[in-house]
Backbone as a printed PyTorch tensor [residue, N CA C, xyz], in Angstrom:
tensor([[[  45.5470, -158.2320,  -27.4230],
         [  45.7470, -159.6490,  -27.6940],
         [  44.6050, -160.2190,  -28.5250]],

        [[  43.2870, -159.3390,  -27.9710],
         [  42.3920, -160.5950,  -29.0910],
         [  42.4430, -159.5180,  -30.3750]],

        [[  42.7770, -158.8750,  -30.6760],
         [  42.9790, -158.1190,  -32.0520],
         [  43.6600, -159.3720,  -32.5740]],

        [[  45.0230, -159.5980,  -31.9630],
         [  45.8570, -160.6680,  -32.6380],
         [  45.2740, -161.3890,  -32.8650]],

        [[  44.7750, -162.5780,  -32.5920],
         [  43.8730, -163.7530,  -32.4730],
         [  42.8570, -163.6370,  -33.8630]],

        [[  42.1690, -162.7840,  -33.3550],
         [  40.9690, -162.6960,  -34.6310],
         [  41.7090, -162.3860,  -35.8600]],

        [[  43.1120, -161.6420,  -35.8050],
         [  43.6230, -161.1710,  -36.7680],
         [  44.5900, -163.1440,  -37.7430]],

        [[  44.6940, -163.8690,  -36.6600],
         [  44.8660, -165.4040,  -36.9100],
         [  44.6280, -165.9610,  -37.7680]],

        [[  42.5090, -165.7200,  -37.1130],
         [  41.7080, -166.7980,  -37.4500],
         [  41.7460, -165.7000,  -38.6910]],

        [[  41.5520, -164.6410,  -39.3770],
         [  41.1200, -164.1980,  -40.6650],
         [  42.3270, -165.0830,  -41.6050]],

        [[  43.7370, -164.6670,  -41.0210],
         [  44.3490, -165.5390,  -42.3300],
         [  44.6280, -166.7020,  -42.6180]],

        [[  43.7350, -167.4360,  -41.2670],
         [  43.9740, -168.6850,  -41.4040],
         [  42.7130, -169.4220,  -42.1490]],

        [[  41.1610, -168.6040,  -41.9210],
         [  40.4700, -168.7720,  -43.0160],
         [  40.4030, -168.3890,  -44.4370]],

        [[  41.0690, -167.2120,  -44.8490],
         [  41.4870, -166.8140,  -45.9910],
         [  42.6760, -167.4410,  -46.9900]],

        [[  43.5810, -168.2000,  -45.8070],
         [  44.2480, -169.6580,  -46.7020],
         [  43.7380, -170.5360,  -46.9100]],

        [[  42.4980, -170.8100,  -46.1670],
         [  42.3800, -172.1180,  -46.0010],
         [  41.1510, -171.9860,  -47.4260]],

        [[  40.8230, -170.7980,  -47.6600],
         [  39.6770, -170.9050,  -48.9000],
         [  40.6710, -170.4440,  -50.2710]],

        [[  41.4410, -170.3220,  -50.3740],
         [  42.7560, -169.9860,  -51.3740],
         [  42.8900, -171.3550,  -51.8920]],

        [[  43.5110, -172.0200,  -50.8470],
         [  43.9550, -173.5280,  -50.7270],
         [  42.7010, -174.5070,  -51.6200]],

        [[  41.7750, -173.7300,  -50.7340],
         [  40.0080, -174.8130,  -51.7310],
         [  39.7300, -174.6450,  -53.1290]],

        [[  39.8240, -173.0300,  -53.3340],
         [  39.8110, -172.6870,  -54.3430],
         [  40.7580, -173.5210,  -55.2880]],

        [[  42.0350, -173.4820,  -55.3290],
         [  42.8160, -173.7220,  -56.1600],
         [  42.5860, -175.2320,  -56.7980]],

        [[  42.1990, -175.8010,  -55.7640],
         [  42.1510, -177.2660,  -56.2670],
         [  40.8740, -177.0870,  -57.0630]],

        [[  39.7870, -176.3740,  -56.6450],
         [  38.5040, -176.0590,  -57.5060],
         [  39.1690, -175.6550,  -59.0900]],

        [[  40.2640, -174.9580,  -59.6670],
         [  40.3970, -174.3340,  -60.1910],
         [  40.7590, -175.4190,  -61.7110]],

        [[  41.2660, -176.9630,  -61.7070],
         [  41.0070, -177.1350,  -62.3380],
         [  39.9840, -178.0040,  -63.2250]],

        [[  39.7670, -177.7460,  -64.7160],
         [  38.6940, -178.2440,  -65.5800],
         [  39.2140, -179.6720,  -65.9920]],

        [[  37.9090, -180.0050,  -65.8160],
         [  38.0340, -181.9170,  -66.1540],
         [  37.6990, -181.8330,  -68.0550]],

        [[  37.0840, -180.8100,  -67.7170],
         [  36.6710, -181.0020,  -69.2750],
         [  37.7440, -180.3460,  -70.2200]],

        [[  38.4370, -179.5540,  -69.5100],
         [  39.9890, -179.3240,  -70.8210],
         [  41.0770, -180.2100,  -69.9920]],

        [[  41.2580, -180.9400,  -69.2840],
         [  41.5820, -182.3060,  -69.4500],
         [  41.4530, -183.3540,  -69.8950]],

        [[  40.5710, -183.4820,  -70.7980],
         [  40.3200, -185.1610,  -71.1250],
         [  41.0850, -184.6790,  -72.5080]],

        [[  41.3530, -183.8290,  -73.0940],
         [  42.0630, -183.5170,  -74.5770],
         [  43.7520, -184.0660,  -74.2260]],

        [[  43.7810, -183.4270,  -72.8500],
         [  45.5570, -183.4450,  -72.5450],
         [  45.9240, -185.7380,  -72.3380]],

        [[  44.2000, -185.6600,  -71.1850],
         [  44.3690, -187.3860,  -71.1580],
         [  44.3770, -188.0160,  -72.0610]],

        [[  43.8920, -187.9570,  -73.2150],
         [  43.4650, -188.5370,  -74.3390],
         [  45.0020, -188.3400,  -75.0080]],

        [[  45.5020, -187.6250,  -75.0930],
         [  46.9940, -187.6880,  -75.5640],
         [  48.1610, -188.1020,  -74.9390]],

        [[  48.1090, -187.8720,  -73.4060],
         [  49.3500, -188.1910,  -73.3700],
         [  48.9660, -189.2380,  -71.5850]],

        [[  48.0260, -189.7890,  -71.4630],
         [  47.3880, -190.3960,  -70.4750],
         [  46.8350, -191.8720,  -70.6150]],

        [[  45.9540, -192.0490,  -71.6840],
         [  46.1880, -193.2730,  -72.2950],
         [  46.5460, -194.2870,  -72.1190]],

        [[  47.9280, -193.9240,  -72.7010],
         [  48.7560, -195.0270,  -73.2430],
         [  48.9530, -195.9810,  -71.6020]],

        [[  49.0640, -195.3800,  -70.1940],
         [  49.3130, -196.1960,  -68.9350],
         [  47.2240, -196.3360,  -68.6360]],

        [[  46.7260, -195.3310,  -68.3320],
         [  45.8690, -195.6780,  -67.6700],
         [  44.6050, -196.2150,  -68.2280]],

        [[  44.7510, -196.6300,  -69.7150],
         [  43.7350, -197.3430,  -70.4550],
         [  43.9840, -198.8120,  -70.2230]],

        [[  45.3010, -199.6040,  -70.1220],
         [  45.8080, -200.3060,  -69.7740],
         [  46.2890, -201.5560,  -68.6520]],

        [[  46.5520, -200.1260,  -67.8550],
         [  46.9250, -200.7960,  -66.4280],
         [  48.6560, -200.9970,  -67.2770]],

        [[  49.3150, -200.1550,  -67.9790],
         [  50.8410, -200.3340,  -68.0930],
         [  51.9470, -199.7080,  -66.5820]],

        [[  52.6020, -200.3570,  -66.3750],
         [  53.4310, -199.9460,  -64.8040],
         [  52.4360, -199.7250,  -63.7750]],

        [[  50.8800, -200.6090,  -63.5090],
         [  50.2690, -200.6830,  -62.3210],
         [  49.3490, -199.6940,  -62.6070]],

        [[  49.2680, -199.3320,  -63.6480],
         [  48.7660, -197.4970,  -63.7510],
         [  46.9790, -197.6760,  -63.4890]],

        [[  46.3290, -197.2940,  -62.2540],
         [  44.8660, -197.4370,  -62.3800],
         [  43.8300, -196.8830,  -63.4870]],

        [[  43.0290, -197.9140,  -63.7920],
         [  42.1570, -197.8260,  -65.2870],
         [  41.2370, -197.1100,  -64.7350]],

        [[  41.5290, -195.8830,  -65.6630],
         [  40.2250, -194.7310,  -65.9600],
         [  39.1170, -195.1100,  -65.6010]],

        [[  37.9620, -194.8390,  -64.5940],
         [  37.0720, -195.7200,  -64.5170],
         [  36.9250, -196.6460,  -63.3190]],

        [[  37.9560, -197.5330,  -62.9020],
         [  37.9380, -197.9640,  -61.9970],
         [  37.3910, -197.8480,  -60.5510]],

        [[  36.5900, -197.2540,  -60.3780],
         [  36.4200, -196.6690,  -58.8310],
         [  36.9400, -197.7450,  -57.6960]],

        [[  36.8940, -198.5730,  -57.8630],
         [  37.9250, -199.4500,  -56.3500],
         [  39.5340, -198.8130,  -56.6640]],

        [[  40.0390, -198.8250,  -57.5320],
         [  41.0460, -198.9580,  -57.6460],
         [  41.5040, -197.1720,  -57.1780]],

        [[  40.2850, -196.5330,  -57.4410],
         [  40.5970, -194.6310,  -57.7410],
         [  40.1690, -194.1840,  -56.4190]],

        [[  39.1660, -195.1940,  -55.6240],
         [  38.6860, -194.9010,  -54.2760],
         [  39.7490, -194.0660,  -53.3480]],

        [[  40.8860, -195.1840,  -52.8730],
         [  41.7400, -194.6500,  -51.7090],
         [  42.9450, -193.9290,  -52.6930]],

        [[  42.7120, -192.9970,  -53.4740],
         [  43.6930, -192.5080,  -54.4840],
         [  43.1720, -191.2520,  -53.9510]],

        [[  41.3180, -191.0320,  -54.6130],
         [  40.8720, -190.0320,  -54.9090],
         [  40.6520, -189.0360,  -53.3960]],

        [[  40.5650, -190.0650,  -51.8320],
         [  40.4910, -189.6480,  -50.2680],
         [  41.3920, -188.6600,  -49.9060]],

        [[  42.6250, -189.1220,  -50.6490],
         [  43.4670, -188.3340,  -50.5800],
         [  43.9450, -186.8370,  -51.2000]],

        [[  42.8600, -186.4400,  -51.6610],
         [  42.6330, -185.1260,  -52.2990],
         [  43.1580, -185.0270,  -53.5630]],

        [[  43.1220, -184.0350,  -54.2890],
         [  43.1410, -183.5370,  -54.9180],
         [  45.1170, -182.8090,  -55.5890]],

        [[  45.2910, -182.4370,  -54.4860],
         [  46.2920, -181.3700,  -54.0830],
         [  47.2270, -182.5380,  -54.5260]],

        [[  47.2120, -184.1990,  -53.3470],
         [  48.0790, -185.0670,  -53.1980],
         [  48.4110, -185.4190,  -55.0860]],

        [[  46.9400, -185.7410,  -55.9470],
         [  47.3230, -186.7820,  -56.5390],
         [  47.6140, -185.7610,  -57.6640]],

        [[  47.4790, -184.1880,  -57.8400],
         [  47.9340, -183.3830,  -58.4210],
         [  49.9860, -183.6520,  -58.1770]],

        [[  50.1270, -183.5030,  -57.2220],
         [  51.5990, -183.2200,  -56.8020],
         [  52.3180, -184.9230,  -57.2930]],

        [[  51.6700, -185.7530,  -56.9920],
         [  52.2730, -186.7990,  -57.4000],
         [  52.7260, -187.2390,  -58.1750]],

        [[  51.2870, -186.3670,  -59.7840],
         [  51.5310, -186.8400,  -61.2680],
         [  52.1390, -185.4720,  -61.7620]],

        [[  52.5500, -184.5840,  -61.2090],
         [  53.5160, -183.6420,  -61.8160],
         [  54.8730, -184.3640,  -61.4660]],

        [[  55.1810, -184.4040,  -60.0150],
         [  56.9750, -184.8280,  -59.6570],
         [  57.4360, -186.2880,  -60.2600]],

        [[  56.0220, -187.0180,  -60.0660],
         [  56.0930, -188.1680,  -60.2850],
         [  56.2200, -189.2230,  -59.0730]],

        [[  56.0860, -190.7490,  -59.2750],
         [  55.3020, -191.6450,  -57.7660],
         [  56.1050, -192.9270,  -57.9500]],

        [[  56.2970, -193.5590,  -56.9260],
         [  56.8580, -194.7540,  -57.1770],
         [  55.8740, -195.5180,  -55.8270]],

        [[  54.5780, -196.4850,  -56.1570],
         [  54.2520, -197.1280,  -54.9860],
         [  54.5160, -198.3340,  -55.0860]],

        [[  53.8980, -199.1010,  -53.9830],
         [  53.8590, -201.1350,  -54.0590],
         [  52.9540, -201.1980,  -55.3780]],

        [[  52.3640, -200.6340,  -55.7820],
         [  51.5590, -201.3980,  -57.1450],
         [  52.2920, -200.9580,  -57.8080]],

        [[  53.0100, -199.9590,  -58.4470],
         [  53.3410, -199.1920,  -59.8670],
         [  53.7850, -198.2140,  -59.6760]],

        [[  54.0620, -197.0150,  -60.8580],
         [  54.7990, -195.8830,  -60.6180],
         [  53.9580, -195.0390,  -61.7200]],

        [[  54.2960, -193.4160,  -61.7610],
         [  53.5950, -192.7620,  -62.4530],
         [  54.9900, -191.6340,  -62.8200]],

        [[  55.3730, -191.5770,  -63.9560],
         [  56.3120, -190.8030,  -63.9080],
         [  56.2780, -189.4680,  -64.1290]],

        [[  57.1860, -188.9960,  -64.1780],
         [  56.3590, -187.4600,  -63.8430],
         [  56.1340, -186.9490,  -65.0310]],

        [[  54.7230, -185.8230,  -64.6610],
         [  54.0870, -185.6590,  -65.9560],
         [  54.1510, -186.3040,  -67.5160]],

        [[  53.7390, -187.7980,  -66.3910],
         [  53.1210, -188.7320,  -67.2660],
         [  54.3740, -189.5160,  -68.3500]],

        [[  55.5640, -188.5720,  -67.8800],
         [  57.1560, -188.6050,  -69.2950],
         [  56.4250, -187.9430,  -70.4510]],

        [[  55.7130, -186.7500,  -70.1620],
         [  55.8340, -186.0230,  -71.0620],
         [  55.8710, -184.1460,  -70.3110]],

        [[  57.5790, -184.0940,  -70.5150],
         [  57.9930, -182.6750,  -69.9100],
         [  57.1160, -181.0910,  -70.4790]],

        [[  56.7440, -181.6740,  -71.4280],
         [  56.1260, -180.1080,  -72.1720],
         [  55.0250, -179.8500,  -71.5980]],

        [[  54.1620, -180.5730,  -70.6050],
         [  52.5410, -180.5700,  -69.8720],
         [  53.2000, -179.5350,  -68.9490]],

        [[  52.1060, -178.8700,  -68.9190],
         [  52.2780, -177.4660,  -67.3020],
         [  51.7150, -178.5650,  -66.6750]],

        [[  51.9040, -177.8410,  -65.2490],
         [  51.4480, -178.5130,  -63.9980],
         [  49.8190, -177.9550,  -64.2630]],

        [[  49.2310, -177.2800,  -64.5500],
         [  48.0010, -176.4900,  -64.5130],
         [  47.4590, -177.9520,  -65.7190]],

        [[  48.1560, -178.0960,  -66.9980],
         [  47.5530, -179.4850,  -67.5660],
         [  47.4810, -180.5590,  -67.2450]],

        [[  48.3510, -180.9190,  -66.4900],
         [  48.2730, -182.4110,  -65.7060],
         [  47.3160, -182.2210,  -64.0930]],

        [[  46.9830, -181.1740,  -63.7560],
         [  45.9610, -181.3760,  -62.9940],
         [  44.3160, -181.1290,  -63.6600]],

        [[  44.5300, -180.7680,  -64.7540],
         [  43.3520, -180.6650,  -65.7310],
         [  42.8300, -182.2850,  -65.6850]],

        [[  43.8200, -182.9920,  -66.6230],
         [  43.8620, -184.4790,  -66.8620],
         [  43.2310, -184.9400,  -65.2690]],

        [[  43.6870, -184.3460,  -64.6100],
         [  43.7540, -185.3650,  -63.1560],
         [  42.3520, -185.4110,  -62.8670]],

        [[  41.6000, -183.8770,  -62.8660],
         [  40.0300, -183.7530,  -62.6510],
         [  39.2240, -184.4280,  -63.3830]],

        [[  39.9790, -185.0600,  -64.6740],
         [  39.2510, -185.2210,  -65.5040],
         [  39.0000, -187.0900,  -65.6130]],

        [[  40.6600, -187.6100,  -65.0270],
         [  40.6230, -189.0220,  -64.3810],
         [  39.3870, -189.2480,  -63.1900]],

        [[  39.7060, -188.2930,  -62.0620],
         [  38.9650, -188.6180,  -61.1750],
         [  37.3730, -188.6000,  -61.5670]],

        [[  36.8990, -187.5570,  -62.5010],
         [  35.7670, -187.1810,  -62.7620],
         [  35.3780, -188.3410,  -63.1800]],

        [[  35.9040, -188.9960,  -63.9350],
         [  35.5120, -190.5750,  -64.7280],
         [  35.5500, -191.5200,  -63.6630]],

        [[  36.5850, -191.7140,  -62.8540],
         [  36.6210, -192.7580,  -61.9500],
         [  35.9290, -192.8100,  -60.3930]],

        [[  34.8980, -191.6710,  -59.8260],
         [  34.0390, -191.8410,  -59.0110],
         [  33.0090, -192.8410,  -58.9740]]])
């Protein structure tokens, strides 16, 4: 039985650093090329509620919520009480791997 157990905790720490990793995995700095093109146009603005680059009140209880969340949000796309974010940004040709580029690269600015 404790074979099992320890055998648990290994894959439950070995997801759980997979899981860390990945969000580590993307670059803010080959994001700001993808933001700068197709990011802009809402979050320079504030167009459909969209929080301004920069903002830290506004990026605060966005950014608590990890990484993973606000990755998944701006790929499928968001509808909240302030605004909406459509998915990948309404531009379909971004990988998910580029719009979480952009995303590191929002948050990186807005701490």
């Amino acid at each position: 039985m404790s074979r099992f157990v320890s055998a648990a905790f290994c894959a439950i720490f070995v997801f759980s650093m997979n899981t860390a990793n990945a969000s580590a995995a993307y670059s803010a700095a080959a994001g700001k090329a993808v933001y700068d093109a197709s990011c802009t146009t809402c979050h320079k603005t504030g167009l459909m509620g969209a929080p301004k680059g920069g903002d830290k009140a506004a990026w605060a209880p966005r950014i608590s919520q990890g990484m993973d969340m606000l990755v998944s949000r701006s790929v499928k796309g968001y509808t909240g009480k302030l605004g909406m974010m459509p998915a990948k940004g309404g531009n379909p040709k971004l990988t998910d791997l580029q719009i979480g580029n952009a995303v590191a690269y929002i948050v990186q600015q807005s701490k």
